[in-house]
C-alpha positions in Angstrom: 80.0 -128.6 -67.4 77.8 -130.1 -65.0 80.5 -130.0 -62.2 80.1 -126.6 -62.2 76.5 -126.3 -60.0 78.2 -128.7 -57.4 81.5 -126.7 -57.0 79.4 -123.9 -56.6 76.8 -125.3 -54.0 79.4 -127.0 -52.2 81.6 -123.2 -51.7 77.8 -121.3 -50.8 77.6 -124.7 -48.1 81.5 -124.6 -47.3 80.7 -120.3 -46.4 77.4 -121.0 -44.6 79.4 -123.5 -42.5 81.9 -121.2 -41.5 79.5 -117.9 -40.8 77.8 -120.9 -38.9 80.9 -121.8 -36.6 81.6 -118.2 -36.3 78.2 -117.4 -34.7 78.1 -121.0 -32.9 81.1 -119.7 -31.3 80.1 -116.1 -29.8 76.7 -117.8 -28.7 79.0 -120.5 -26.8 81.2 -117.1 -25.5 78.2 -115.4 -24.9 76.7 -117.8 -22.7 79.5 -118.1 -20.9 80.0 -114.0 -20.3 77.1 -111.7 -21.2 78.1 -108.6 -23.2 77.6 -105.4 -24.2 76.9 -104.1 -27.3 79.7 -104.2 -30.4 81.0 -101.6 -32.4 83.2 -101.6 -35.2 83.7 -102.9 -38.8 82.7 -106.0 -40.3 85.9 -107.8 -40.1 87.8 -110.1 -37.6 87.0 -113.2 -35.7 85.2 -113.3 -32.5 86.5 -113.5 -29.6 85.1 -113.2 -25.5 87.3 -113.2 -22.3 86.2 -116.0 -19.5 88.4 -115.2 -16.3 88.6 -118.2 -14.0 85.5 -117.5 -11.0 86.7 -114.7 -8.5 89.6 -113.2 -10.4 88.9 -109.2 -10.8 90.6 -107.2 -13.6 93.5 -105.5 -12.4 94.1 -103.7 -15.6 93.3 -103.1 -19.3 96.2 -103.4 -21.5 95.8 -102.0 -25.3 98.2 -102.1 -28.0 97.9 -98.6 -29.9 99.1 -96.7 -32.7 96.9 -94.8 -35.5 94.2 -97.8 -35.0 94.0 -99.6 -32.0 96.3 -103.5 -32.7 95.0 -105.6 -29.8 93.5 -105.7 -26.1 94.0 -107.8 -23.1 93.7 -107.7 -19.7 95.4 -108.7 -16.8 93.3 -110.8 -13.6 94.5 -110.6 -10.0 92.9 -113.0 -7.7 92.0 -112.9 -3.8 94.6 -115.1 -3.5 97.0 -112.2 -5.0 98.0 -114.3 -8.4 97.7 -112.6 -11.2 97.7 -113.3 -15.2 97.1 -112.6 -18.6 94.0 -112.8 -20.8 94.8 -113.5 -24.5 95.6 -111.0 -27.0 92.9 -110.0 -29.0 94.4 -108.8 -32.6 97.7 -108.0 -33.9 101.0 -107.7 -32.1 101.4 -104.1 -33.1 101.3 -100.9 -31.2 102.9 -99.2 -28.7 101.3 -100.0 -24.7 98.8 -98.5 -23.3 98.2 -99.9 -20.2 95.0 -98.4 -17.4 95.5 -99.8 -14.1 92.6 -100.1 -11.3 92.8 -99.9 -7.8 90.9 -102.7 -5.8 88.1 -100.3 -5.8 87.9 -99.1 -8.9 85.4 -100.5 -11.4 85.0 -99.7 -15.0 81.3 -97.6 -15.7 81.8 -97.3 -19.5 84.6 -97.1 -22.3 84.6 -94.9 -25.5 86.1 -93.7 -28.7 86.0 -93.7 -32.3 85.7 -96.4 -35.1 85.4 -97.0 -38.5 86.8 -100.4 -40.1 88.6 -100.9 -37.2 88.8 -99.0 -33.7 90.6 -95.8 -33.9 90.4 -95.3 -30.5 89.3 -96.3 -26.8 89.1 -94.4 -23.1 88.1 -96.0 -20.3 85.7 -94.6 -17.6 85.9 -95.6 -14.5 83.8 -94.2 -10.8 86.9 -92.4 -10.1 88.7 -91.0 -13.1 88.5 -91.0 -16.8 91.7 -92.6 -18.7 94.0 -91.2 -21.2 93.1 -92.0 -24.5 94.8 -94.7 -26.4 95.0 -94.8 -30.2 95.0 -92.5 -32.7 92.7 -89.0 -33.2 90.8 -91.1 -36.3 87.7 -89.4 -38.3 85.4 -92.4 -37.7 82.3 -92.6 -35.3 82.4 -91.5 -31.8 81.2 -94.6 -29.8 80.0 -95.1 -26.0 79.3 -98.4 -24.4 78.1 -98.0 -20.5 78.0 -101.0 -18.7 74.3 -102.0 -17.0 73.2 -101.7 -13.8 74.0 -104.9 -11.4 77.0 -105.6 -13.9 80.8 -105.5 -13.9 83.0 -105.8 -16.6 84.9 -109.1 -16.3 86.7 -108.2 -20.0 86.9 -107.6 -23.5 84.6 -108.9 -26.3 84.3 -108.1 -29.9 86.5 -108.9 -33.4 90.3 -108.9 -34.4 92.2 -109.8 -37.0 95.5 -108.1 -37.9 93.5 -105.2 -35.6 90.5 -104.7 -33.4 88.1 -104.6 -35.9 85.2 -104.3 -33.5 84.5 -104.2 -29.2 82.4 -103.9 -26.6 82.5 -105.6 -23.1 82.2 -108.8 -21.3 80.1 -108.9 -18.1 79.0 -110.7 -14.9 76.1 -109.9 -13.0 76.4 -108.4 -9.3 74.6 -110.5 -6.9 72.3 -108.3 -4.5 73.5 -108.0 -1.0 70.3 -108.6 1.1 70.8 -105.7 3.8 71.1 -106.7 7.5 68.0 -107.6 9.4 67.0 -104.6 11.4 67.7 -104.4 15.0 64.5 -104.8 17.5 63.2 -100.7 19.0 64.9 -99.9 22.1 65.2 -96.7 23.6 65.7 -93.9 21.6 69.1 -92.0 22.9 68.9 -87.7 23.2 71.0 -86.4 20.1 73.8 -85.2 21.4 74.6 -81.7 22.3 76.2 -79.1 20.0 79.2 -77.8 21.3 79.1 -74.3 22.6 80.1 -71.7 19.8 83.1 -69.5 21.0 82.6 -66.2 22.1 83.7 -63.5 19.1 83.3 -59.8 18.8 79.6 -58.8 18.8 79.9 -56.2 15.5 83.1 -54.1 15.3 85.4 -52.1 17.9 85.2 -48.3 18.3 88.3 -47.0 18.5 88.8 -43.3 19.8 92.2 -42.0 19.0 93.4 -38.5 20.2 96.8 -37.4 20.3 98.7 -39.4 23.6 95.7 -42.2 23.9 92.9 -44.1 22.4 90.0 -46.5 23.9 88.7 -49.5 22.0 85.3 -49.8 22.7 83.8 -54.2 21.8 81.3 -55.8 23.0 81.3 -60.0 22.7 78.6 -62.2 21.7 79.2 -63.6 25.6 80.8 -63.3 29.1 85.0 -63.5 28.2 88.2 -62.3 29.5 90.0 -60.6 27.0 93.0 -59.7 26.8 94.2 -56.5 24.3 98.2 -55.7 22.9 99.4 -53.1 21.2 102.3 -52.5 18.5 103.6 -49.8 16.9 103.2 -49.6 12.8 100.3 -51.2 11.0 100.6 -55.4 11.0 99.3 -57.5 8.3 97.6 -60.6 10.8 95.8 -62.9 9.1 92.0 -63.5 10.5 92.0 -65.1 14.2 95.8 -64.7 14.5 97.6 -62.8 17.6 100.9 -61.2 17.8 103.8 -63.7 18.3 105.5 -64.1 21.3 108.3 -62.6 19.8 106.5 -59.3 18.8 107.7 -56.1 20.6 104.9 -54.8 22.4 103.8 -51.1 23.1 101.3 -52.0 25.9 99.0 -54.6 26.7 95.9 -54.4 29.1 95.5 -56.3 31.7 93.3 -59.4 31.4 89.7 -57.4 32.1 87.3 -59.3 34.2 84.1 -61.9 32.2 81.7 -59.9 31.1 80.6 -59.1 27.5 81.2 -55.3 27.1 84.8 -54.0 27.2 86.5 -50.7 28.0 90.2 -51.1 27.3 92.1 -47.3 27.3 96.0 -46.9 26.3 98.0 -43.9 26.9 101.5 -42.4 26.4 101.1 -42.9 22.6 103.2 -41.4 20.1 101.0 -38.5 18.2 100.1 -39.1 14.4 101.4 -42.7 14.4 99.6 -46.0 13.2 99.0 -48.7 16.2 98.1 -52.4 15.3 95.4 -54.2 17.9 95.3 -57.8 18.7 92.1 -58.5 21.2 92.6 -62.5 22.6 89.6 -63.6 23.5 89.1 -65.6 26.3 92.5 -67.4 26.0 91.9 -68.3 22.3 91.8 -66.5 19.0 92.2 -62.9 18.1 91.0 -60.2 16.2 92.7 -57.5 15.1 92.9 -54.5 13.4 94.6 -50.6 13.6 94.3 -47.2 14.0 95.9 -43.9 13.7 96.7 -41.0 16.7 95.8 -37.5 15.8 98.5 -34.9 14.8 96.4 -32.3 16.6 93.8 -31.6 19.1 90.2 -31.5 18.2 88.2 -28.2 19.1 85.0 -29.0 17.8 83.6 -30.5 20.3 
């Protein structure tokens, strides 16, 4: 009867002991890598990835099903080697495996969890992963990772699963900027480029039954150069006729100046003509019109 106490008091010393280790161990992790916050359940021991000084991760590896089983990553240093972390949980799961380019860096992760972690995505400065684990009805969870950090790992719980995570971290060291250069003479900007000359509002065209004149003016002094085809054409904005494009006339180059004359004759009466005006050498604009079917008398 009086063993009783001391088998008691020695299991309550035997627990403390190993709650004790546990936490003995994350502080030793911890100091080693600072963290995020964790989220999760209860359950699982603790666990922290170290990386060996200078290696970057290269990916995050996740074992997944309904739950999330285990995650690891894999280090690639300068050098170009590259390993494994440990596993961190069960050895169930199918892969789900987030690789990052040399210039990616992970901003925050997320997902749900109840007992265990149903379900992570990672966020990087460029993308947002697929999700890994299972749709789960637990709490939605976000962990961002702290100004001046990067995330060096995993950290959190496992057992048989994940039963809780967050993030191992390194601080950035600040990049002192470049001393500034001593005053010297302050170069002119340079000069914008001279904006091509384009039609100054929109050409008049006067159709009658054998002829029409465009009328244009330009926003500047430019040769232009105006053809003429029969039927409507469907030219796409700044675009001239081919070369292979049967003509019906084309005007001579007219002299630089800004307003322009240009008159065609021996049309065909009620028909549709397409325009294409090339200005100075470059782009055109175009349009069409139609040749009356009889004379005017109004006017």
């Amino acid at each position: 009867m009086s063993e009783r106490p001391s088998m008691c008091v020695a299991k309550r010393v035997a627990g403390k002991s190993v709650v004790l280790a546990g936490i003995m161990a994350l502080a030793w992790q911890a100091h080693a890598a600072e963290l995020t916050r964790i989220v999760g359940g209860p359950g699982g021991a603790p666990f922290v990835d170290r990386p060996e000084r200078g290696a970057r991760v290269g990916a995050l590896a996740i074992g997944a099903g309904a739950l999330i089983d285990s995650v690891s990553a894999v280090y690639q240093t300068p050098d170009g080697r590259r390993f494994p972390s440990a596993r961190h949980g069960g050895p169930g799961g199918g892969p789900c495996v987030i690789a990052l380019d040399p210039d990616e860096r992970i901003v925050a992760i997320r997902g749900r969890h109840g007992q265990y972690v149903e379900s992570i995505q990672i966020i990087t400065n460029k993308r947002m992963s697929r999700v890994c684990g299972g749709p789960g009805g637990g709490t939605e969870f976000r962990i961002d990772v702290p100004p001046n950090h990067t995330v060096v790992g995993w950290a959190g719980r496992a057992g048989t699963y994940l039963d809780a995570v967050g993030l191992a971290l390194q601080p950035v060291q600040a990049v002192a900027p470049p001393p500034a250069a001593p005053p010297g003479p302050v170069a002119p900007p340079p000069a914008a480029p001279p904006r091509p000359v384009a039609l100054d509002g929109k050409v008049n065209v006067r159709a009658n039954l054998n002829d029409a004149t465009l009328d244009f003016r330009l926003t500047g002094p430019a040769s232009v150069e105006v053809s003429l085809r029969q039927g409507r054409s469907s030219l796409r904005p700044g675009a001239c006729f081919p070369a292979s494009e049967r003509l019906a006339a084309v005007s001579p180059v007219q002299p630089q100046r800004a307003q322009h004359r240009v008159l065609f004759t021996r049309l065909a009466m009620g028909t549709d003509y397409s325009y294409a005006i090339r200005i100075g050498g470059a782009a055109c604009e175009s349009g069409w019109f139609t040749t009356a079917t009889r004379i005017d008398n109004s006017q």
